[in-house]
Gaussian input, Z-matrix of N, CA and C with variables (Angstrom, degrees):
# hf/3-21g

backbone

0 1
 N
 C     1     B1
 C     2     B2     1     A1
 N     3     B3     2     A2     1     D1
 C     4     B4     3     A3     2     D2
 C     5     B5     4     A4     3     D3
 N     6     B6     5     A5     4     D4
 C     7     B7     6     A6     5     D5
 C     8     B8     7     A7     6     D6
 N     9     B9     8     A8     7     D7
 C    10    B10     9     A9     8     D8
 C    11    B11    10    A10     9     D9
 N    12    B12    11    A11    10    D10
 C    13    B13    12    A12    11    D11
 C    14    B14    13    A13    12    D12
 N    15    B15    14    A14    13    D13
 C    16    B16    15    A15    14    D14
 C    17    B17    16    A16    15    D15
 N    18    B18    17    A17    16    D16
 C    19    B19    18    A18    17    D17
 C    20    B20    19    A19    18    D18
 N    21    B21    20    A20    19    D19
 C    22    B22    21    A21    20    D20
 C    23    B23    22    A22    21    D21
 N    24    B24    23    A23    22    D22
 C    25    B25    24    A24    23    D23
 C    26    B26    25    A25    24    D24
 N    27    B27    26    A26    25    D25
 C    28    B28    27    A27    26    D26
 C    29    B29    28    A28    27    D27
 N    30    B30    29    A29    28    D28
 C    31    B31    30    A30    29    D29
 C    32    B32    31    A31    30    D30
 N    33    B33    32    A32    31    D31
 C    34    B34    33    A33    32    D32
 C    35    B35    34    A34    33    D33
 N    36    B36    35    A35    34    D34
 C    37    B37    36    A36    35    D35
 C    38    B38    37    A37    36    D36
 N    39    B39    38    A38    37    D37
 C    40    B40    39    A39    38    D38
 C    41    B41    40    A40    39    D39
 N    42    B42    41    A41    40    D40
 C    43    B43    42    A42    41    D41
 C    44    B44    43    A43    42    D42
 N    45    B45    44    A44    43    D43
 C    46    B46    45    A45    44    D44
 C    47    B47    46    A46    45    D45
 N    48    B48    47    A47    46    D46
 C    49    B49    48    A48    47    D47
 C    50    B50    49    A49    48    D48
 N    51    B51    50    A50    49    D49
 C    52    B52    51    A51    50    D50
 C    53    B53    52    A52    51    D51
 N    54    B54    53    A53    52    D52
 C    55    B55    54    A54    53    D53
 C    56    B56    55    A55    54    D54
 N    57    B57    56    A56    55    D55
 C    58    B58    57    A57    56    D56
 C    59    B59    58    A58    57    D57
 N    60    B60    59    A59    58    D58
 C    61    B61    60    A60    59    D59
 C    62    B62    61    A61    60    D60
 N    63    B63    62    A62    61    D61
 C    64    B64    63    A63    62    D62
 C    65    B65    64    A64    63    D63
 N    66    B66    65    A65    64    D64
 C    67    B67    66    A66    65    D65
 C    68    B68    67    A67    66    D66
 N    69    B69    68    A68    67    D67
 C    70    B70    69    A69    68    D68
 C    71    B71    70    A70    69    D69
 N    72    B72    71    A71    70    D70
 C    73    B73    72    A72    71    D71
 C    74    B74    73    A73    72    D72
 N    75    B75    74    A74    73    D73
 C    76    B76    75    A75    74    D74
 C    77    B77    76    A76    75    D75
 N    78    B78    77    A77    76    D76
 C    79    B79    78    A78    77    D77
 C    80    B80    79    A79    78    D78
 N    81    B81    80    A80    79    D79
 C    82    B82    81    A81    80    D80
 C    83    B83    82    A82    81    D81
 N    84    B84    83    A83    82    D82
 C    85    B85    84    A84    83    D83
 C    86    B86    85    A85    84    D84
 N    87    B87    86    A86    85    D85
 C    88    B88    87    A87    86    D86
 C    89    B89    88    A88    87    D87
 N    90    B90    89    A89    88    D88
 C    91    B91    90    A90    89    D89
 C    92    B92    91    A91    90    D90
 N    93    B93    92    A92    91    D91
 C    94    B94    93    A93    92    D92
 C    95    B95    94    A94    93    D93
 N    96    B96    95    A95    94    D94
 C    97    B97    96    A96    95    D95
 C    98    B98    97    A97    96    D96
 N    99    B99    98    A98    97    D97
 C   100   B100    99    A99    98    D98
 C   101   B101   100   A100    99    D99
 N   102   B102   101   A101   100   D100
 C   103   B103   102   A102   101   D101
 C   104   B104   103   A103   102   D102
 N   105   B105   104   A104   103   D103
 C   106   B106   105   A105   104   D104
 C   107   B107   106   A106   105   D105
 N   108   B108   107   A107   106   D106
 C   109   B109   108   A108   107   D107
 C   110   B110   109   A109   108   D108
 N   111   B111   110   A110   109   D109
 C   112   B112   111   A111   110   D110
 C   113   B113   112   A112   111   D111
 N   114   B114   113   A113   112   D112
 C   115   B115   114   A114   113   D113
 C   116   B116   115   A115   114   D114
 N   117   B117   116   A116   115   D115
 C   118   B118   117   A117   116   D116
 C   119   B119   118   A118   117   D117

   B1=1.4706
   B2=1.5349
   B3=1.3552
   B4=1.3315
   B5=1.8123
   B6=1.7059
   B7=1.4615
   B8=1.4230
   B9=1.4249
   B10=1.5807
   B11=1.6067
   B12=1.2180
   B13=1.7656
   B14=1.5134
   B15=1.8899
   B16=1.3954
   B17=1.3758
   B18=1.4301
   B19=1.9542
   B20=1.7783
   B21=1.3765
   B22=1.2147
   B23=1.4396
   B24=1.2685
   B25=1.3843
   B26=1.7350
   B27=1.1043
   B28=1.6364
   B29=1.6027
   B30=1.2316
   B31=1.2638
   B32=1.8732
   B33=1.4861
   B34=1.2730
   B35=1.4593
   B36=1.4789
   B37=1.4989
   B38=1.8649
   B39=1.8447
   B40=1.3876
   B41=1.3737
   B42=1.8261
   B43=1.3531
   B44=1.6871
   B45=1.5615
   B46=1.7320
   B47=1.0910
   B48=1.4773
   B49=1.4750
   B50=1.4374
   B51=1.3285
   B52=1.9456
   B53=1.4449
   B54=1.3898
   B55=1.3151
   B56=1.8863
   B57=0.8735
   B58=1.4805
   B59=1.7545
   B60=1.5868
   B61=1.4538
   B62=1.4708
   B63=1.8370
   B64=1.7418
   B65=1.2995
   B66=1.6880
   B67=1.1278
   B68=1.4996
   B69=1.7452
   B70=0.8390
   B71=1.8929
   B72=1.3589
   B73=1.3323
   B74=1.5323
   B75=1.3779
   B76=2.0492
   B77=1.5285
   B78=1.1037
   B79=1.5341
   B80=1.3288
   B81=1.6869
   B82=0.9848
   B83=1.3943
   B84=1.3830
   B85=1.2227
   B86=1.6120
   B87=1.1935
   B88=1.5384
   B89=1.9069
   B90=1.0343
   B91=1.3047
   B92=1.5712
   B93=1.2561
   B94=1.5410
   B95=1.1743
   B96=1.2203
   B97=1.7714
   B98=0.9514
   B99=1.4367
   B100=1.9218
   B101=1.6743
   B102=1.4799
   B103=1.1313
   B104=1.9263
   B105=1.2860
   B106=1.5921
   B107=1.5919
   B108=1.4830
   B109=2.0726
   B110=1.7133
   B111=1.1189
   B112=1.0656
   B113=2.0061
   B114=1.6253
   B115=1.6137
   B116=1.4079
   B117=0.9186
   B118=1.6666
   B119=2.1041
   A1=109.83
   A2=113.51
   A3=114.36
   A4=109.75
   A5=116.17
   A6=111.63
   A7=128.57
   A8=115.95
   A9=93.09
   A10=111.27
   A11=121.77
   A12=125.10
   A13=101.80
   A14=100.40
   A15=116.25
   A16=133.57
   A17=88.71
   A18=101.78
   A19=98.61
   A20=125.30
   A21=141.16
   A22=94.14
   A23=133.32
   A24=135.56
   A25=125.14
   A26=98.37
   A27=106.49
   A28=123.03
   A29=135.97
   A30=134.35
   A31=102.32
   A32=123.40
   A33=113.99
   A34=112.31
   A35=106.72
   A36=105.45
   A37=105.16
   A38=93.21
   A39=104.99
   A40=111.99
   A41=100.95
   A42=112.89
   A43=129.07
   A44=87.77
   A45=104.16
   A46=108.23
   A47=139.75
   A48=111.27
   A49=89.55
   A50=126.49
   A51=128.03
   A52=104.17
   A53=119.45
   A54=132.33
   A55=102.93
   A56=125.72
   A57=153.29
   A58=89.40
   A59=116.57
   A60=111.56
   A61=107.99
   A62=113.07
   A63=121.59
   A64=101.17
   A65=102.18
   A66=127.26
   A67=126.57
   A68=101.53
   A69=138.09
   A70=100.95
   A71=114.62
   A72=134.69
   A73=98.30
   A74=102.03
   A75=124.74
   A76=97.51
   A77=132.18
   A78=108.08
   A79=102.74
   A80=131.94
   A81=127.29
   A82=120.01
   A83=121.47
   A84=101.69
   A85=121.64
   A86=122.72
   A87=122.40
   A88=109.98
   A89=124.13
   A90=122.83
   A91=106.43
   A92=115.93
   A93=98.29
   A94=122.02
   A95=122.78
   A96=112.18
   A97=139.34
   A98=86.56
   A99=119.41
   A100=99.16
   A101=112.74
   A102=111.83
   A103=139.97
   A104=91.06
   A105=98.30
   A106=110.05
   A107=116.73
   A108=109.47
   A109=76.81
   A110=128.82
   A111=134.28
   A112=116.38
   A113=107.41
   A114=94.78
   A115=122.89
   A116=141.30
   A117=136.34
   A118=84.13
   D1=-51.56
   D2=-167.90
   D3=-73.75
   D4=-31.74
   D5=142.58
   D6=-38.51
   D7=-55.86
   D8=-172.89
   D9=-74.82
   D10=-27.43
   D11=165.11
   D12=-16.90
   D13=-85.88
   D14=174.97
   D15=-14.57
   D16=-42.84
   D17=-161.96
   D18=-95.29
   D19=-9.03
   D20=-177.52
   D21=-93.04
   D22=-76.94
   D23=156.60
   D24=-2.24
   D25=-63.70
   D26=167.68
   D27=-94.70
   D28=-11.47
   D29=147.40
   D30=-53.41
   D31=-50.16
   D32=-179.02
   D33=-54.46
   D34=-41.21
   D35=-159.76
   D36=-59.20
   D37=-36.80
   D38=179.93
   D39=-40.21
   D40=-70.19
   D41=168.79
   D42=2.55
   D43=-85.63
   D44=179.14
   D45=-73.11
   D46=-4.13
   D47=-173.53
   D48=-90.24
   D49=-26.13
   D50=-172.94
   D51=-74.66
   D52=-17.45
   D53=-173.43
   D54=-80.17
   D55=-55.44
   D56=-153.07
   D57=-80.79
   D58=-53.89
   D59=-175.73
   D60=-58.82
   D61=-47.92
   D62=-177.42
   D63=-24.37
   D64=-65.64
   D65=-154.74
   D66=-42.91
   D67=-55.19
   D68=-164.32
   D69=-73.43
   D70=-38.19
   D71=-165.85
   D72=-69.98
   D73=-54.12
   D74=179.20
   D75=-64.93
   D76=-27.91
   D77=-173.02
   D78=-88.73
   D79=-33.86
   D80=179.49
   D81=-84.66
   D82=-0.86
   D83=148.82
   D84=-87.40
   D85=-51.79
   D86=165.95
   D87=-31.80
   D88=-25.02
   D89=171.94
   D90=-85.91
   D91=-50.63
   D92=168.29
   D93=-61.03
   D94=-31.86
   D95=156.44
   D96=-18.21
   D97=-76.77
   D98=-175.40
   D99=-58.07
   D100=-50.85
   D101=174.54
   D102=-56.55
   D103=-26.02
   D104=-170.46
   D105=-83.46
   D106=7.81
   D107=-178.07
   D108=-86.44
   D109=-59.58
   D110=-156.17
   D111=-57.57
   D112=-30.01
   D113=145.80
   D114=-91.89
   D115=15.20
   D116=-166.96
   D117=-107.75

C-alpha cells in the first residue's frame, strides 16, 4: 500500500513539473506576441 502511495506521489511530482514547463512555454510565447507589434 504504502508503495503504490510513493509511486502516485512522484508521477504527481512528474505531473506538475510537465505542467509548469507547458506553462511556462505558453506564456512565453503569448509574450512574444504581445511583444513583437512593438518591434516591427
Amino acid at each position: 500500500m504504502g508503495g503504490m502511495k510513493s509511486l502516485d506521489n512522484k508521477r504527481l511530482k512528474e505531473l506538475e513539473a510537465e505542467n509548469r514547463m507547458s506553462l511556462a512555454q505558453i506564456f512565453k510565447f503569448h509574450f512574444n506576441l504581445f511583444l513583437l507589434p512593438t518591434y516591427v
